[in-house]
Every structure is written in structure tokens, then in C-alpha cells.
N, C-alpha and C positions, 0 to 999 in steps of 0.2 A: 793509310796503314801505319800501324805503331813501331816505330823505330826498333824496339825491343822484341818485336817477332821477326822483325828481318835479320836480327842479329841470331836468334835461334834458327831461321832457316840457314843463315850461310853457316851456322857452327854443325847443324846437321848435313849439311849437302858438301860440310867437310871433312865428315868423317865415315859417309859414307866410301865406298870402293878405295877406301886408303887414302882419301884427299887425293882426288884423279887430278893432275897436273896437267896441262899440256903446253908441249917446249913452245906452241906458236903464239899462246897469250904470253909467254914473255917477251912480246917484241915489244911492246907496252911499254913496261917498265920493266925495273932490275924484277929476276924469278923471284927473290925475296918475296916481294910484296903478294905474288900472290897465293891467292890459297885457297883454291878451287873452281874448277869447269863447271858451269851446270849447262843444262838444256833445257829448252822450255818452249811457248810459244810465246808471242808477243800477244799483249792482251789491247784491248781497248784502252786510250786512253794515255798510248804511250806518246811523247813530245821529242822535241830536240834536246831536252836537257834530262828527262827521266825516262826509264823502260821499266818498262810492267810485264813481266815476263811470269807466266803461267809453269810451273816444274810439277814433274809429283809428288815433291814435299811440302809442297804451296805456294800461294801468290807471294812473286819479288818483286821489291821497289829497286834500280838500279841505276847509280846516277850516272850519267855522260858526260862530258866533262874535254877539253882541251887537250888531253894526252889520251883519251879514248883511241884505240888503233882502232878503225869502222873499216879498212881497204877492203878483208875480208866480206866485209858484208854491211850494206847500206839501206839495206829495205827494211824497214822495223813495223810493217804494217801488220792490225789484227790477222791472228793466222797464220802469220810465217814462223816456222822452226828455227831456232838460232839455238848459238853454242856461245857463250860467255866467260872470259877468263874475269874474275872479281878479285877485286883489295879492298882491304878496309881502308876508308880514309879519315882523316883528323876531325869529320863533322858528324862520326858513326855510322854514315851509309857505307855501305857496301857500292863498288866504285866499277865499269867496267874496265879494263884492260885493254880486250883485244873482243872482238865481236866477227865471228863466223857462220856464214849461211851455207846450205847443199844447195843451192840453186845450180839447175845443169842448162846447159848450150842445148838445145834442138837441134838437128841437121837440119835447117831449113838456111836459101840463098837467101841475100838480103840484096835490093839494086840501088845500091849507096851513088847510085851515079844523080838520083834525083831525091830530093828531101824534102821538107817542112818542117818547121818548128811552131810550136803550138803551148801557150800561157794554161794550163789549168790546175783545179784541185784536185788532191789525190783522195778518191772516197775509202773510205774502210768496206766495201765490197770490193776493194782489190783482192785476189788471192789466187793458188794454184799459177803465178809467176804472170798472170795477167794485172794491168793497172786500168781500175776504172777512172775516167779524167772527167771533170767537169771541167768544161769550157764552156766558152760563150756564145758557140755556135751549138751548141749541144752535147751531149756523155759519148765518151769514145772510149774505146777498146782498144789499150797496147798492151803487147807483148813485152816484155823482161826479160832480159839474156843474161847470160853470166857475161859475156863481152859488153855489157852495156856500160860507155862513159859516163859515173856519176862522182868523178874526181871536182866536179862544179859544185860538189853539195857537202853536207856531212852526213848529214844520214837524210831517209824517204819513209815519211809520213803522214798520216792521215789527217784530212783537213787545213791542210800545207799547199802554198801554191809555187810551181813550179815549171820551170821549160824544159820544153821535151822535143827534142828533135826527134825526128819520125821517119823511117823508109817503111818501103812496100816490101813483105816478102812471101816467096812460093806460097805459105799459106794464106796465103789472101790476107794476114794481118796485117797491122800498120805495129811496126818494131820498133823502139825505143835504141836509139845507138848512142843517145846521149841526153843527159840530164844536168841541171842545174839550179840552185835557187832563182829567184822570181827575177833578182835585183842582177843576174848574170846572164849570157846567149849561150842557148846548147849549139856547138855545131857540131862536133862530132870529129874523131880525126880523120883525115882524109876528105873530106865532104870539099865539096864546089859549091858556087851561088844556086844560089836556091832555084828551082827549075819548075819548081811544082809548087800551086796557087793550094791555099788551104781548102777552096773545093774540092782536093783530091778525095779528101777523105771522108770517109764515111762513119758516124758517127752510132753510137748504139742504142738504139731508142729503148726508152722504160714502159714497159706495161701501165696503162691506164685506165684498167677494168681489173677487177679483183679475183683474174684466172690466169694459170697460167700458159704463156703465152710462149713463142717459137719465134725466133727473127728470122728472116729470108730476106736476102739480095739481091735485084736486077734489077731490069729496066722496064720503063714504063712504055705499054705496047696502044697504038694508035686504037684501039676499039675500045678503050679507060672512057667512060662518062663522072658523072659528078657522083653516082654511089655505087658503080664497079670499078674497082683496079683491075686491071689485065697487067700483070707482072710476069715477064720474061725471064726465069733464070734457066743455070743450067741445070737444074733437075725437067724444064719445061714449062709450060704458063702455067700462071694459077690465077684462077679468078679470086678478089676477096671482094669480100661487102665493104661499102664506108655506109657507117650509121651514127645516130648522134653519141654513140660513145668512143667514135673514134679521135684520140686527139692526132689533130693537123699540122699543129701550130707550128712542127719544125718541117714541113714535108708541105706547103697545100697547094701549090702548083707543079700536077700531074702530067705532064708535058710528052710529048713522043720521046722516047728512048733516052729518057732521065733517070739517072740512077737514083736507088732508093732503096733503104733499108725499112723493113715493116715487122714491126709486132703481130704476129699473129694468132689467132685462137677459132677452136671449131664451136661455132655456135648454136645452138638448140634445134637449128635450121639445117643443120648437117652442112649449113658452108662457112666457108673459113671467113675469117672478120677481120678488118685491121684494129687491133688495140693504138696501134701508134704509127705514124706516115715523119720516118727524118730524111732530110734528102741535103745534099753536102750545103755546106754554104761558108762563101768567103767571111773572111776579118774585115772590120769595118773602122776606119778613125770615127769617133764619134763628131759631129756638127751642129751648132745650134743649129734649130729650127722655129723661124716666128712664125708661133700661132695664132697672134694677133689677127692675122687677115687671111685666114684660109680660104681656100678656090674650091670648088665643087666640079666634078667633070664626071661625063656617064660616057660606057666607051667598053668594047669588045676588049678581052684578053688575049693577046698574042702570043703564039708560039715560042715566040723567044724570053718569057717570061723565065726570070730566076726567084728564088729564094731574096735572091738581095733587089732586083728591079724590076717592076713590070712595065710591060712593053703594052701598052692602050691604045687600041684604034679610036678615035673616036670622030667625030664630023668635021671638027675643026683640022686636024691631022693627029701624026701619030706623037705620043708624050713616052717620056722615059720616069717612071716616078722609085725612087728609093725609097726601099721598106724597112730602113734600121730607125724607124719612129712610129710603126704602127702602134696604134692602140688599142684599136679593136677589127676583128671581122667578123657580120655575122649574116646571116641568109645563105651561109653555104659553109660547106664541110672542106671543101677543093677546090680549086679555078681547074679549069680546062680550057683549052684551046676554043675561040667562039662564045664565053661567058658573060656576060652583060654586066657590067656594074658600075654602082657608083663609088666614090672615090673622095673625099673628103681630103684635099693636100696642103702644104702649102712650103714655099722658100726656103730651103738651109743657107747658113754660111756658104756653103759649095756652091753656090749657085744653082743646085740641079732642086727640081720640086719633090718633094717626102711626102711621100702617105701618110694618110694617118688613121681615119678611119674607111675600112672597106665594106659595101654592104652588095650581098648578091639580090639581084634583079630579076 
């Protein structure tokens, strides 16, 4: 955007309502400098050193800068409402001040007594005070408080990575109590050592059929085969279909009373479908693994099977194989308990054997 229509925006949004002042954007700097409030939303696009802020007099370019006061308000994602106190500065942008959000506190408890903190990107489908987090475990849903610690950052933006310390609260969300850049540890004040494994949580699966879809919550009930879920929540069971358009990839060991978050949609069949199967799964140190000499092993799926290890009967006895090196699976949608497959593995650094590829039998 051309420097000489931002300079007419900020001369019209100052002379609108009397050049609207306010005494909080002069924490900033000396009131001199500035010379006028606007409001706007943030637009697509905005970084750590510029804001793109949407007005009713048109799109601003607004730079960020070292003496930016952000206390006020720290979220600059597509779709948030902000308030801006602006100065001209020596390089003809228009400059923030002081930067204010309405974001409000929920009455909702939070049990700070147990946590996690979790590495991810913040997508620009954040909004209405929810963050959507790409992690590496898969897209999770936090919540955003006005109490939330982000004295660790400067400002929270989109396609930005970042730590996010995490409680549980009443509303079944996982709540943000502290934030910070990538390169720092959220803990949060008050917090103790961490109590809680990043399986706690439950991540938000994305629709992978082009309808839309409903997420539901529970556990997975012992009468689940390879293309029924039997999902226990508290509304009561629901049967879904698994068909080949359901993705698995973060969910596919359906296990007794596993929790598990599903996309779901009503299909032509008048029964419900899963678009998407995520079920929690730990943080992993990454290990080499030599694939020079891989082993091959056929062998039942046991009960105790996770996300991160399957637990394999097989004739020789039972093996523990680690799944943060699969590569492919394919002849099934889900493992269940009794599954028969083969297992293509072989050796990490860890000593412990990696899958690699899995094929249903």
C-alpha cells in the first residue's frame, strides 16, 4: 500500500470526531506525538513489525516498533478488533503508540494445579478469543483470556511459532495461561512441575471431506470393529461409519475406552461418518533410525497399543515398536484390538525398534 494514502487515511481519521485522543495511548510516548485513535480489525497479513488494520476509512499500514506499548493488547490475529493510538514518524509511516483489545475474562475455573506446555503455529483461523495451534501432534483448540501471560512475547500472530502453556478448565477447553516466543518457556505464574504428559490433550481434528462436519468427544466403547466406532460421550453412544474417506492418520488405534475426538458428518446413509479419527498423542525427541536392515514381523495388535507404540503379539513373543517413523499404512483404516498385521521395522538410536511401514492382513 502507497505511503501517501496512509498519510490521507491518518489525516482523515484525524479529523474526524475532533482528532479523538485517548489519555491511555499516551503511555507510549509524550501526548504530543500523538494524533489519533482509530479502530479497526486486523487484516491478513499482519507481522511483528507491521499491522494491517482494516478501519471504515480504509486499509492501514501501521508500523510496530520498540516503543509500541502492546500491554493492552497482544493478539494481532486476522479478525480481532483493536484500538490504536498512531504518531507520525521520521520514515512517514504512521507509527503505533499504545495498542488495545476488548477481549473479556469468561467466568470459567481453570486447575492451574496441573499443566503442559506445547510448541506450535498460530493459524489465522484463530478468532472469537479461541487459538487454533498447529502442533506436531496435531491442531488444538485453546482458549484466550484476558489473564493470559504473554509478557514472554511482543505481540501473537499468525503463522508465528510459539509456547503455550496450557491448563484444563470447566469448559472442557485447554486455556492458555501463558505464552511466549518459540526461543523462551511459558510457565505461567504460579504453576508447579508439570504433572500432565502432552497426551492430556485433545487436539482438534480438520474435516477431510468437503461437508460440513461436527467434532464430538469420548471414548471408544469395546463393541468399535475396523469400520464401526462405538463412541461413548455424554450426550450417549453414537455409532459412526469408518469408510475410505475417513482420515485415521492421527487417531488409528481404536482401543477400549480411548479418548478421542472425531469429525463428524451425516451421510446419504442417514448414519453418521467420521471425516477425521485424532486421539491424544505424546511429544516425541526425534532418533535416527537405520533403514538399511529392516526386520519384517506379522503379529496381533494389542490392547495397549498407543498413538506413539504398538504393543504386537506375535509367535516369537510380544515386541514394543515405536510409530514416530511410520511411513505408510495401508490395508486398514484402524487397528483394533486382535488385528493381524505386518510390520515392516527396524532399529533407532534408542535402542527400541520403529515401524515403518504397516500393512493390514
Amino acid at each position: 500500500m502507497k505511503k501517501n494514502r496512509i498519510m490521507r487515511i491518518s489525516a482523515l481519521c484525524a479529523l474526524t470526531a475532533g482528532m479523538v485522543l485517548s489519555p491511555a495511548g499516551q503511555m507510549g510516548v509524550q501526548a504530543a506525538e500523538v494524533i489519533a485513535t482509530v479502530q479497526g480489525s486486523v487484516m491478513k497479513g499482519t507481522t511483528t513489525d507491521l499491522l494491517k488494520l482494516a478501519t471504515k476509512e480504509g486499509n492501514m499500514e501501521i508500523k510496530l516498533d520498540s516503543s509500541t506499548d502492546a500491554s493492552g493488547c497482544k493478539v494481532l490475529l486476522p479478525g480481532y478488533d483493536v484500538s490504536v493510538s498512531v504518531a507520525h514518524g521520521s520514515d512517514e509511516y504512521l507509527h503505533a503508540v499504545r495498542i488495545v483489545s476488548g477481549l473479556k475474562s469468561d467466568m470459567v475455573s481453570l486447575d492451574t494445579s496441573k499443566y503442559s506446555t506445547v510448541s506450535g503455529t498460530i493459524s489465522e483461523k484463530s478468532k472469537d478469543g479461541i487459538l487454533y495451534v498447529k502442533t506436531p501432534q496435531g491442531d488444538m483448540e485453546i482458549k484466550l483470556d484476558a489473564t493470559t501471560d504473554m509478557s514472554g512475547c511482543s505481540v501473537l500472530v499468525a503463522d508465528k511459532t510459539y509456547q503455550i502453556t496450557v491448563v484444563r478448565g470447566s469448559d472442557a477447553y485447554m486455556h492458555a495461561t501463558a505464552i511466549s516466543d518459540s526461543s523462551g518457556v511459558a510457565l505461567g505464574s504460579g504453576s508447579t512441575a508439570s504433572t500432565v504428559p502432552a497426551s492430556s490433550l485433545t487436539p482438534a481434528p480438520e474435516s477431510s471431506v468437503g461437508v460440513d462436519t461436527s467434532t464430538v468427544t469420548g471414548t471408544v466403547n469395546k463393541k468399535t470393529t475396523s469400520d464401526r466406532l462405538f463412541l461413548d460421550t455424554q450426550y450417549g453412544q453414537m455409532e459412526i461409519a469408518i469408510d475410505q474417506n475417513t482420515d485415521s492418520r492421527g487417531g488409528i488405534f481404536l482401543m477400549e475406552d480411548r479418548k478421542l475426538s472425531v469429525a463428524v458428518y451425516r451421510g446419504s446413509d442417514a448414519v453418521m461418518h467420521a471425516a477425521t479419527i485424532v486421539a491424544a498423542k505424546e511429544s516425541v525427541i526425534p532418533v535416527y533410525v537405520d533403514n538399511t536392515s529392516p526386520a519384517t514381523v506379522t503379529g496381533t495388535v494389542s490392547s495397549k497399543s498407543t498413538e506413539n507404540i504398538m504393543f504386537l503379539h506375535t509367535n516369537d513373543g510380544d515386541m514394543e515398536l515405536k510409530l514416530d517413523n511410520v511411513r505408510s499404512v495401508t490395508g486398514c483404516k484402524v487397528l483394533v484390538r486382535g488385528r493381524k498385521v505386518t510390520v515392516t521395522c527396524a532399529r533407532g538410536s534408542d535402542a527400541y525398534m520403529h515401524a515403518i511401514d504397516i500393512i493390514g492382513n
